[in-house]
C-alpha positions as CSV (number, residue, x, y, z in Angstrom):
1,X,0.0,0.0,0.0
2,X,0.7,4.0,-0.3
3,X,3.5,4.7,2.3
4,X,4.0,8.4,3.4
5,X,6.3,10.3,6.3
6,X,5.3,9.8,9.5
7,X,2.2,10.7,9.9
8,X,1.2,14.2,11.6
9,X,-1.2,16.8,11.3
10,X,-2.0,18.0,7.5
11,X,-2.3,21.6,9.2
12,X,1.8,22.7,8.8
13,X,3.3,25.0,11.6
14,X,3.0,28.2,11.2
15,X,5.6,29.9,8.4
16,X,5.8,26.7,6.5
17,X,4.7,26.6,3.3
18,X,1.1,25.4,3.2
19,X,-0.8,23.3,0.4
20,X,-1.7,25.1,-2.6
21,X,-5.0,27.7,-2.3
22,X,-8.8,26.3,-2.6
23,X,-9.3,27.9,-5.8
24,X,-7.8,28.1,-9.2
25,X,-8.4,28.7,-12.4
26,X,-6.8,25.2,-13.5
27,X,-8.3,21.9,-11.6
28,X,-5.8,21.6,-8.5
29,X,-5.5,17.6,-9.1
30,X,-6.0,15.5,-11.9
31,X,-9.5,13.9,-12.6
32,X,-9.6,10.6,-10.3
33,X,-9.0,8.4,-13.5
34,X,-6.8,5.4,-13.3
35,X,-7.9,3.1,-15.8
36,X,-10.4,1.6,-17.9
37,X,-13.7,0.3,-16.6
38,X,-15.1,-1.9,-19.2
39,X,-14.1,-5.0,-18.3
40,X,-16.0,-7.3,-19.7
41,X,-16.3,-5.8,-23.0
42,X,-12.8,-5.2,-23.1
43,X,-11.8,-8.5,-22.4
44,X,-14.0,-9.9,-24.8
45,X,-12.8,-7.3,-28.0
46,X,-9.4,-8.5,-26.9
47,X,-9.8,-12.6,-26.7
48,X,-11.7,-12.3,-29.5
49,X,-8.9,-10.3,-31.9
50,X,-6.5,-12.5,-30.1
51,X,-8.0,-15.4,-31.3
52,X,-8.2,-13.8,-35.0
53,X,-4.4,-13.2,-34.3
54,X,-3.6,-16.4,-33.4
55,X,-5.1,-18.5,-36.4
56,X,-3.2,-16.3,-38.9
57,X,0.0,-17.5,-36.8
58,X,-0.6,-20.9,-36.1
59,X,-2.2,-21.7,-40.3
60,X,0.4,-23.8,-41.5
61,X,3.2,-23.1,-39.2
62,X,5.6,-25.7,-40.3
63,X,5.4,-24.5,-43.6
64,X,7.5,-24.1,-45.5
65,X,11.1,-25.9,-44.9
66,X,13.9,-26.9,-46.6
67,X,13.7,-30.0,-47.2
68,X,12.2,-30.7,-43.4
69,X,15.5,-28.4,-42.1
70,X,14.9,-25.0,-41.4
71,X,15.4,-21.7,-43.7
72,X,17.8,-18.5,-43.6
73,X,18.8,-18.0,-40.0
74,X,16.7,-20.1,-38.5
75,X,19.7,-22.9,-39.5
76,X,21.4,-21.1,-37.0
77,X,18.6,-21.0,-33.8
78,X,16.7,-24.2,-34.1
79,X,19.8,-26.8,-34.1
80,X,20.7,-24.3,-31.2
81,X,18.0,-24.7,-29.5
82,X,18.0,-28.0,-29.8
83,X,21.7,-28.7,-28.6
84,X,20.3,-26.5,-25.9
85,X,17.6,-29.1,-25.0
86,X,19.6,-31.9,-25.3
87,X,22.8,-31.1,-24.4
88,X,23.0,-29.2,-20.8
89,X,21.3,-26.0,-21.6
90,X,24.3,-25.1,-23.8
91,X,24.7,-24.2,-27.5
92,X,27.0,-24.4,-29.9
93,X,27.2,-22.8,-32.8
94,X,29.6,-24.8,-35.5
95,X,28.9,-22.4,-38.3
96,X,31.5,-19.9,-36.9
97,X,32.8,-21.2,-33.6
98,X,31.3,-18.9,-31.7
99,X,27.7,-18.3,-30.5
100,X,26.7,-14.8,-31.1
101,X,23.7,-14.1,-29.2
102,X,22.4,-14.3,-25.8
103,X,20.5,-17.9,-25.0
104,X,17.2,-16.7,-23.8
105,X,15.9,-16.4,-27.2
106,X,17.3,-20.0,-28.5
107,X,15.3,-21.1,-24.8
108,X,12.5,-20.0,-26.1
109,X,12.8,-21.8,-29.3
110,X,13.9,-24.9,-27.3
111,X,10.3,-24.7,-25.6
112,X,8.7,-25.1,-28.9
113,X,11.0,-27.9,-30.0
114,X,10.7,-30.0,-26.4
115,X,6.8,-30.3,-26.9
116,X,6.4,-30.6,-30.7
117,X,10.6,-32.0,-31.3
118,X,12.7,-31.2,-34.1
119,X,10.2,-29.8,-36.8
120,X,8.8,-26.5,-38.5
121,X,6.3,-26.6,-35.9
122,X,8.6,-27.3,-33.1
123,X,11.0,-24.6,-33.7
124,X,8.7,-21.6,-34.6
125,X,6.0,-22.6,-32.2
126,X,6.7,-20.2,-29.3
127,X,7.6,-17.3,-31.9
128,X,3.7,-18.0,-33.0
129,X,2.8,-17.8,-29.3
130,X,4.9,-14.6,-29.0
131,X,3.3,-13.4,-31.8
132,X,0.0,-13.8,-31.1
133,X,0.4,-12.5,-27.0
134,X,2.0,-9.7,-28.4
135,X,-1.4,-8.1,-30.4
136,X,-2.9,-9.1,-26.5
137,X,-0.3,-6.5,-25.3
138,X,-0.8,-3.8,-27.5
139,X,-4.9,-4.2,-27.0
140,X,-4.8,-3.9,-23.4
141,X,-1.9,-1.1,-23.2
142,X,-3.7,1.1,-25.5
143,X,-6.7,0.2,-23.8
144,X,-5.1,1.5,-20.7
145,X,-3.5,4.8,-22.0
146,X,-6.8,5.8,-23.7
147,X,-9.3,4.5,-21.5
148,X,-11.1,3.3,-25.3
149,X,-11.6,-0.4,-25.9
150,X,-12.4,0.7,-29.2
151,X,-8.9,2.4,-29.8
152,X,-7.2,-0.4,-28.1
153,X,-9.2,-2.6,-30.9
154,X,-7.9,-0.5,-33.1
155,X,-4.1,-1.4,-32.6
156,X,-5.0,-4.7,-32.3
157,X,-6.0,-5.3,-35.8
158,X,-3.0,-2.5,-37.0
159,X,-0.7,-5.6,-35.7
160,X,-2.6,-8.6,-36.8
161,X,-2.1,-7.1,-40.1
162,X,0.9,-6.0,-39.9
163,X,3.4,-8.2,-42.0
164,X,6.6,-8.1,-40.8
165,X,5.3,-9.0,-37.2
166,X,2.9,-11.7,-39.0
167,X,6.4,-12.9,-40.5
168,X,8.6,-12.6,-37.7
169,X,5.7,-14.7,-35.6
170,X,5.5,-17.9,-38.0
171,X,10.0,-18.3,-37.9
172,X,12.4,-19.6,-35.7
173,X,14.4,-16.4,-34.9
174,X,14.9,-14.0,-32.5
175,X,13.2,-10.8,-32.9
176,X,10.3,-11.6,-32.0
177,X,11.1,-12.8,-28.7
178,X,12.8,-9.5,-27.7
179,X,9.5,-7.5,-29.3
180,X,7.6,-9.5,-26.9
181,X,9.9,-8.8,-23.8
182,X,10.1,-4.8,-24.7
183,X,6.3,-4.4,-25.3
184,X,5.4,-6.5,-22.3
185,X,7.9,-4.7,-20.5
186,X,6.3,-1.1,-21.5
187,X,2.7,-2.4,-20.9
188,X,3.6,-3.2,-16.6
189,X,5.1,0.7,-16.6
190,X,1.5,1.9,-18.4
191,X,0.4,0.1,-15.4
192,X,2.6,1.2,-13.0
193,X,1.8,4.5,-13.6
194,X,-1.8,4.3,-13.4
195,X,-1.6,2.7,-9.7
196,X,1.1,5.0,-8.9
197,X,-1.7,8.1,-9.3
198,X,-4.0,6.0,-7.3
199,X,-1.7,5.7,-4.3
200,X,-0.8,9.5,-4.6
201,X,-4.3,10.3,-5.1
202,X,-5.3,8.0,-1.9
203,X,-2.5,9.6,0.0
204,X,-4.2,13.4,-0.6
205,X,-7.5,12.3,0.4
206,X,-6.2,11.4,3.5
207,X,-4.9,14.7,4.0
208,X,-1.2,13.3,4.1
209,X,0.2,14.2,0.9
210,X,2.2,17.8,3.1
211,X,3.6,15.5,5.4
212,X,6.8,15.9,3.8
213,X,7.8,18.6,1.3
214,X,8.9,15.2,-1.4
215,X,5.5,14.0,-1.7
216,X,4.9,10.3,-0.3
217,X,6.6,7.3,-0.8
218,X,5.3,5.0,-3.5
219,X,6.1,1.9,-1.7
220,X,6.4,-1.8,-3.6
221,X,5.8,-1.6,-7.0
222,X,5.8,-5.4,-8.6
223,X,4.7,-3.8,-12.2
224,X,8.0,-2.0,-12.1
225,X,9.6,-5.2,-10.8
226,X,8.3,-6.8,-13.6
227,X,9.1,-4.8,-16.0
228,X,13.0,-5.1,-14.9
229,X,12.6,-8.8,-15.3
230,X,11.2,-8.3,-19.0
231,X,14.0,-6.3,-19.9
232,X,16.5,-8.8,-18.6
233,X,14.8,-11.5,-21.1
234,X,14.8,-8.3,-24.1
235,X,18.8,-7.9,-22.9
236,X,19.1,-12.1,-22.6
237,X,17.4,-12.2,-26.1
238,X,19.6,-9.6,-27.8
239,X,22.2,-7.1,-26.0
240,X,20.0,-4.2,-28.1
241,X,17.9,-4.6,-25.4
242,X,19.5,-2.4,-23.5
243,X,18.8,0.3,-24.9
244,X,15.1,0.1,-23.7
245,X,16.1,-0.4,-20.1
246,X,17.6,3.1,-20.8
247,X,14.5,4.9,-22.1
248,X,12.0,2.8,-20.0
249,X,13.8,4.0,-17.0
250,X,13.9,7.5,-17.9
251,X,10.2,6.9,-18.8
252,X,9.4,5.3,-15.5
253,X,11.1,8.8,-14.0
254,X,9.1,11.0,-15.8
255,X,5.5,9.4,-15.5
256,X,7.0,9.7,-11.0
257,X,7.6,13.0,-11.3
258,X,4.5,14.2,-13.5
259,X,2.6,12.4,-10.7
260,X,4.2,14.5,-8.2
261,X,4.1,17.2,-9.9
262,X,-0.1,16.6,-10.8
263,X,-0.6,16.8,-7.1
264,X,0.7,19.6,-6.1
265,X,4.2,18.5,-4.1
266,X,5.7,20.9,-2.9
267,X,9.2,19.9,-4.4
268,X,8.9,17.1,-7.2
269,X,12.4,17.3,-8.5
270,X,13.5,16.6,-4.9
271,X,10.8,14.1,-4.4
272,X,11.6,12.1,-7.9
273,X,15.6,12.7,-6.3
274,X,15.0,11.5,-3.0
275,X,12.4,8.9,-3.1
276,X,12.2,7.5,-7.0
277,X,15.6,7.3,-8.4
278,X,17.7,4.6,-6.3
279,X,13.9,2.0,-6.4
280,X,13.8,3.0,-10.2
281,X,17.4,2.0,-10.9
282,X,17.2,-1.0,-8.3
283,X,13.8,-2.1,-10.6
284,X,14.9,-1.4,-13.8
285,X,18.9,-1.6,-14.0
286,X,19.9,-4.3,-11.0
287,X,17.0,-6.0,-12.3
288,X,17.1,-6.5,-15.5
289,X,21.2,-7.1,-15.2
290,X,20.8,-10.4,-12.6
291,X,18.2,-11.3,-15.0
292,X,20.5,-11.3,-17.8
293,X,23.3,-12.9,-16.1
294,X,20.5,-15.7,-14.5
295,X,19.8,-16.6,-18.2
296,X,23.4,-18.0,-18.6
297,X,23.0,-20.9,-16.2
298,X,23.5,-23.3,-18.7
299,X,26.8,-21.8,-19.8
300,X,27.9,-21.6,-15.9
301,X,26.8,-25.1,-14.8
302,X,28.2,-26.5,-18.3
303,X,31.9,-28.3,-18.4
304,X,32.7,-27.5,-22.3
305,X,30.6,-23.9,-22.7
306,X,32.4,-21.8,-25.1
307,X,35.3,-20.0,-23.1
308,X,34.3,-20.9,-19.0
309,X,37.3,-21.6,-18.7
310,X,39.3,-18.6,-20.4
311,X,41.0,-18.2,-17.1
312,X,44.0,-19.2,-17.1
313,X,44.3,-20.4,-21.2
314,X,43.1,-17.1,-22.7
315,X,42.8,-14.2,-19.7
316,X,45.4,-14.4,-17.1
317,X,45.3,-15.1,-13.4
318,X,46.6,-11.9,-12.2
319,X,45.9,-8.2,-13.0
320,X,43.6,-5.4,-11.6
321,X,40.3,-8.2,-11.3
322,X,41.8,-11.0,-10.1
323,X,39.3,-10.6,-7.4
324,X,36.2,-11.7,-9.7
325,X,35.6,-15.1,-9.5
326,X,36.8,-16.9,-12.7
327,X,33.5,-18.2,-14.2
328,X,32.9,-13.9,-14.1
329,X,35.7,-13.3,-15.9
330,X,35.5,-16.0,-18.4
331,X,31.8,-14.3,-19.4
332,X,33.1,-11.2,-19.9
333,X,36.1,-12.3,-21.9
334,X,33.3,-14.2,-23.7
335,X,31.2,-11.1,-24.0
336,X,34.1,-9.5,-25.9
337,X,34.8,-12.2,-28.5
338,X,31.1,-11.6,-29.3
339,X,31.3,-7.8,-29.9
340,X,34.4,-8.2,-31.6
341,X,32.5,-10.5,-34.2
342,X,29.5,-8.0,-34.1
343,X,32.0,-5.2,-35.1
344,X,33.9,-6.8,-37.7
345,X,30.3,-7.7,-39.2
346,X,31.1,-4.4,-41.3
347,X,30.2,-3.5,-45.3
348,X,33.7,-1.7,-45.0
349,X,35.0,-5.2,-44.1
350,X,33.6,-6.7,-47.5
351,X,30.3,-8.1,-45.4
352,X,27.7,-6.8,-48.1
353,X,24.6,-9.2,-47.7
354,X,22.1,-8.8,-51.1
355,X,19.2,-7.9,-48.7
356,X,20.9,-5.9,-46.2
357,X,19.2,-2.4,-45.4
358,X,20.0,0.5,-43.2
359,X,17.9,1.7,-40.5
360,X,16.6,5.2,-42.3
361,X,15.1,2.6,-44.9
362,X,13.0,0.8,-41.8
363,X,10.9,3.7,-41.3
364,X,8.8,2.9,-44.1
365,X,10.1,-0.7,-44.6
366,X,11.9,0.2,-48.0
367,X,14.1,-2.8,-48.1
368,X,12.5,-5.8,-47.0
369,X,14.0,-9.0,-46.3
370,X,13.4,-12.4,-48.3
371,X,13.8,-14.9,-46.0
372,X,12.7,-18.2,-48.6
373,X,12.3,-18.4,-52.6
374,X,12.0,-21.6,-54.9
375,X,11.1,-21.6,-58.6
376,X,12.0,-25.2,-59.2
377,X,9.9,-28.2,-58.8
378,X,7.1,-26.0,-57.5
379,X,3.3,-26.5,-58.7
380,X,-0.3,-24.9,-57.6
381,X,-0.6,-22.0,-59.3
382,X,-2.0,-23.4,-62.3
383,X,0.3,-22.5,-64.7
384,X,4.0,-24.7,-66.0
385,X,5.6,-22.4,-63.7
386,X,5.2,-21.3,-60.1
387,X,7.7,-19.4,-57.4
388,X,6.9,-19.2,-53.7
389,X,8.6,-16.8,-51.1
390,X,8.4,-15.6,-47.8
391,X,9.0,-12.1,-47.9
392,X,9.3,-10.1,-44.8
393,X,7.1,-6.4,-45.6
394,X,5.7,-3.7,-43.2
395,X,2.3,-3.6,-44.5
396,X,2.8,-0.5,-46.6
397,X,-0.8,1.1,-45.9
398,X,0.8,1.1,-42.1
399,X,4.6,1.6,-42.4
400,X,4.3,3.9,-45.0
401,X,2.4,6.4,-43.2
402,X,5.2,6.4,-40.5
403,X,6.6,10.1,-40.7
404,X,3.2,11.7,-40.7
405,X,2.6,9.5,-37.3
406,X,5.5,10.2,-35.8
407,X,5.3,13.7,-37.1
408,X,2.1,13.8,-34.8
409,X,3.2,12.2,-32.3
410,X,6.2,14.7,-31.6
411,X,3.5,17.3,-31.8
412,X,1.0,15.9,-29.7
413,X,4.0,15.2,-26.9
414,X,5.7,18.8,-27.4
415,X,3.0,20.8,-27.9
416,X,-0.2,19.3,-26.4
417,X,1.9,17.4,-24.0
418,X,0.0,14.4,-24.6
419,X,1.8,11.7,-22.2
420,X,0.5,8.7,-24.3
421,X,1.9,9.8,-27.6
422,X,5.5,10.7,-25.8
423,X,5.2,7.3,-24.2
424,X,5.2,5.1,-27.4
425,X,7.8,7.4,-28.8
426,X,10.3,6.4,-25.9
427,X,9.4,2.9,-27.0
428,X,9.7,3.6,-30.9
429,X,13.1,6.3,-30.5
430,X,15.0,4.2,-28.8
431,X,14.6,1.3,-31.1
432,X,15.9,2.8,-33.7
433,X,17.7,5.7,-33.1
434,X,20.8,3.4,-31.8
435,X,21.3,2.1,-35.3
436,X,22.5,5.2,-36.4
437,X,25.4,5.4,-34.3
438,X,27.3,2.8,-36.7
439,X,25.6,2.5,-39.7
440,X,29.0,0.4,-41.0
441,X,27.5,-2.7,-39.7
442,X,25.7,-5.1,-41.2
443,X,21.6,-4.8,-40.6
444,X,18.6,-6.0,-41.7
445,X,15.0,-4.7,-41.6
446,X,14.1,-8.1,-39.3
447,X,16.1,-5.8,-36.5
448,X,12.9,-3.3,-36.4
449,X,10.5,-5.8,-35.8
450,X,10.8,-4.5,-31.8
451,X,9.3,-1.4,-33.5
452,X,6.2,-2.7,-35.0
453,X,4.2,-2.5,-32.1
454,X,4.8,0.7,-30.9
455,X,4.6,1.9,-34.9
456,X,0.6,0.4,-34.3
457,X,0.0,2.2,-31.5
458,X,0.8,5.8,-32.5
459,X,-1.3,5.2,-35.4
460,X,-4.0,4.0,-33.1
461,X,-3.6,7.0,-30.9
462,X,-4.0,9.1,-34.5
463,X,-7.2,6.9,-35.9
464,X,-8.5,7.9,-31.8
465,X,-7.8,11.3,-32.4
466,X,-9.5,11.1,-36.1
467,X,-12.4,9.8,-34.4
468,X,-12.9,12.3,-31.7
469,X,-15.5,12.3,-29.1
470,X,-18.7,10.8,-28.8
471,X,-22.1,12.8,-28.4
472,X,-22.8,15.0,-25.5
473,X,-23.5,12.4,-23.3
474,X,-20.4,11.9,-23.8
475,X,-17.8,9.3,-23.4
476,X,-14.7,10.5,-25.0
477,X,-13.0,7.8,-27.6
478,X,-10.1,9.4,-28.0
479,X,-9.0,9.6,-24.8
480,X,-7.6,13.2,-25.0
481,X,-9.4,15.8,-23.2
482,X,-8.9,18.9,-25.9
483,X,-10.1,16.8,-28.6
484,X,-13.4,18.4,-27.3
485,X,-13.9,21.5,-29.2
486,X,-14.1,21.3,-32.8
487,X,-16.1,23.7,-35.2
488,X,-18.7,21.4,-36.7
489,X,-21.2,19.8,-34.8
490,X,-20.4,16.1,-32.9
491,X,-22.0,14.1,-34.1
492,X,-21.1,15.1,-37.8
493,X,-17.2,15.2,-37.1
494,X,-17.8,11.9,-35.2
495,X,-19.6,10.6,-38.4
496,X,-16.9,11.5,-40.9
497,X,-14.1,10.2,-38.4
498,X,-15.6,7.2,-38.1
499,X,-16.1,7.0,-42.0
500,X,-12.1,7.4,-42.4
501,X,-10.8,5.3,-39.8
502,X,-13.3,2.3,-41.0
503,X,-12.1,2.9,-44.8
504,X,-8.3,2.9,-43.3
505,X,-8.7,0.1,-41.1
506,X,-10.3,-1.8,-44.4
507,X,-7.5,-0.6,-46.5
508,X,-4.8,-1.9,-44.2
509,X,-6.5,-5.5,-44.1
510,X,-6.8,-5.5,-47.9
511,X,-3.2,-4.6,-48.0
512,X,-2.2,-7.7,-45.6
513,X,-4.4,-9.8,-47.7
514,X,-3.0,-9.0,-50.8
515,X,0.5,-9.4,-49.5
516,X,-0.5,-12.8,-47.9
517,X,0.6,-15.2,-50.6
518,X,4.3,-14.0,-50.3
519,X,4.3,-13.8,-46.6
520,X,2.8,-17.3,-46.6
521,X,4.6,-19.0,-49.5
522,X,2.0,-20.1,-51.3
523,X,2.5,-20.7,-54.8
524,X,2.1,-18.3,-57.7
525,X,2.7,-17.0,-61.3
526,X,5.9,-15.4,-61.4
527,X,3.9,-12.2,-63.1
528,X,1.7,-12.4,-59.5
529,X,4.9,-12.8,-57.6
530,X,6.4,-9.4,-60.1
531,X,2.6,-8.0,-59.4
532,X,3.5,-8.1,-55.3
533,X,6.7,-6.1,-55.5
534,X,5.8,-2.3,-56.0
535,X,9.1,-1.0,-55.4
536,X,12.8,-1.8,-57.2
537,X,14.0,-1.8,-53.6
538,X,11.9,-5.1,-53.1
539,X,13.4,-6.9,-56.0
């Protein structure tokens, strides 16, 4: 529960600064709002989109292979996975002699392979699982930040349609597991925040919230705890990962101190200083760093796992940290071998891969990546000769509109100061923005499948704020309270909003549809297959 300063008199001794006056022209606390109240309807809208979700990423799952073995880099995870399963927990990686990537990701996949063994369905049935919780996610989050089950709806069928997640969700490969960890991991701080008003605004109505000039104590908060463990598994999946514990911290900061600040403390800096910033770094950097190091017990309780034993063969006994115990030691050396192979991964080094892309092209999803083709031996489309492909493409009539959205987003958080829209662009900025910093390396447009979800929900938040307001008696559906005052009447803004968004929403699910035979590799005409690529940047 709310904890506070010891508890005295709300009346302050005389000379002290004293709560703020009975009457402004501004409400003196926010509106007693801390989340949605639809229950049953909302769960209902969300089980039953989840379940939509779930048989797009379930149809055919173990389809296709290679010959029964799996495709592109999922030759890679799913043997690993497997050694993982069968051999101690640890992988091996004989390709290069070095595995490259944390093991939570490769645990995951090992899930799918122990219940359903070594097959298509084995080793992309937990990325189908991911998939599908992950349009859950984003219902309920944007549920929450809007208060709209209808806007939270919204997103929901944005990410079911949204290829490169629908992609990413029938593979054995990483990506997807970390997109689940970071959205999960943003939905318990949505949450956080929302009980963290409550407990503020329980603390003022019992008249203790000027017991101490820093504003109360928050007390245990297991969202925020949860949220550190979430981003251990995003850092465990991939080390970008921790890039998120950065902005999810600072976001966590913010969302304390607007509370404070909301409710009138008397010094919120100070308060976010004194009483938020050792819990938030506890919860959300300590955290998510045991987290990370817990998800190498296989490569700690292994005899033969790739450099334990660097001590002493590779790293010497002495020098300044010959007080961290060996098996330490032997991770980090470890650690270093991988970022050496990341950073000689370089197009300057000669590694030019013919569907590599840079991250200013993921914004829109200009270079896609082809993850399977075959034109021989293949029949179905009715003609001599057929081609299937999974292709890997941000539904364009959603990742084309990206810099409008984000556009709108940085002017609803700057200049309306819209919390929700600055929210999903901590989640969206720091996802990409990294990439940028060497753009020498060798990438791929798979690496912004983390941003998909929060891509859905800003245009979510936008179709809300298209859709305004309902009719005087008046539940709001955008969520945002100046959306109130517009120059034509409600109920005819309302009308023509809701014509738009339902002839968007309809043009984004004709877009997924069309696109499906080449994100599902069904066979077709080579002219269909030329028909499905509508820019030279596809080809």
């Amino acid at each position: 529960m709310t904890q506070a300063t010891d508890a005295r008199p709300a009346t302050l001794e005389a000379g002290a600064a004293g709560p703020p006056p009975l009457s402004s022209p501004a409400p003196l606390r926010p509106s007693p709002d801390f989340g949605p109240t639809d229950w049953a309807r909302g769960w209902a809208v969300t089980l039953f989109l989840t379940l939509v979700a779930g048989l797009t990423r379930f149809i055919m799952l173990g389809y296709p292979t290679d010959a029964h073995t799996p495709v592109f880099d999922e030759k890679h995870y799913a043997p690993q996975g497997w050694q993982m399963l069968t051999g101690g927990g640890v992988e091996d990686n004989p390709g290069y002699g070095l595995v490259v990537h944390p093991p939570v990701g490769k645990q995951m996949i090992a899930l799918g392979e122990w219940i359903f063994g070594y097959s298509g369905w084995g080793w992309r049935f937990t990325a189908a699982v991911s998939g599908t919780l992950m349009v859950l996610l984003v219902i309920r989050i944007v549920r929450r930040m809007t208060r709209s089950t209808l806007i939270g709806a919204f997103a929901g069928i944005l990410l079911i349609c949204d290829g490169l997640t629908f992609v990413s969700s029938r593979l054995g490969m990483l990506d997807i597991f970390q997109a689940l960890f970071v959205l999960a991991a943003f939905g318990c701080l949505i949450v956080d925040r929302d009980e963290m008003r409550e407990r503020i605004a329980l603390v003022d109505v019992q008249g203790r919230l000027y017991d101490s000039e820093f504003g109360p104590r928050f007390g245990v908060r297991w969202w925020r705890f949860g949220a550190g463990v979430l981003l251990g598994l995003a850092c465990g999946t991939k080390w970008s990962g921790i890039y998120w514990v950065v902005g999810f911290a600072a976001m966590s900061l913010a969302f304390d101190l607007a509370a404070r600040r909301g409710y009138r403390v008397r010094r919120p800096w100070a308060g976010v200083a004194v009483r938020d910033l050792a819990p938030t770094v506890y919860g959300l950097v300590v955290i998510p760093f045991l987290v990370y190091m817990a998800s190498f017990w296989g490569w700690f309780a292994n005899e033969d796992s790739y450099d334990r034993y660097a001590v002493g063969v590779k790293v010497g006994h002495g020098g300044d940290f010959s007080w961290v115990p060996p098996a330490l030691r032997g991770l980090w050396y470890y650690g270093g071998e991988v970022l050496t192979f990341h950073e000689g991964l370089t197009n300057s080094a000669g590694n030019h891969h013919p569907w590599e892309s840079k991250p200013w092209t993921w914004f829109m999803g200009l270079r896609p990546m082809l993850y399977y083709y075959a034109d021989g031996n293949v029949t179905g489309c009715g003609q001599s000769q057929c081609v299937k492909a999974v292709m890997a493409i941000g539904t364009p009539a959603l990742w084309w509109l990206a810099f409008p959205v984000l556009g709108w987003a940085l002017w609803r958080s700057f200049v309306r100061r819209d919390w929700r829209y600055a929210a999903v662009l901590v989640g969206y900025v720091f996802g990409i923005a990294p990439w940028f910093l060497n753009l020498d390396r060798q990438m791929y447009f798979f690496y912004a499948v983390p941003l998909a979800p929060f891509l859905a929900m800003a245009m979510a938040l936008v179709l809300g704020d298209i859709l305004g307001h309902a009719p005087p008696s008046g539940r709001r559906l955008s969520g945002a309270p100046e959306m109130q005052n517009f120059l034509p009447p409600v109920s005819e803004r309302q009308g023509l909003g809701l014509l738009l968004v339902s002839i968007y929403l309809a043009l984004v699910i004709a877009n997924f549809i069309w696109l499906w035979p080449i994100l599902t590799a069904m066979p077709i005409t080579v002219g269909s297959w030329h028909d499905h690529l509508w820019l030279p940047s596809w080809r």
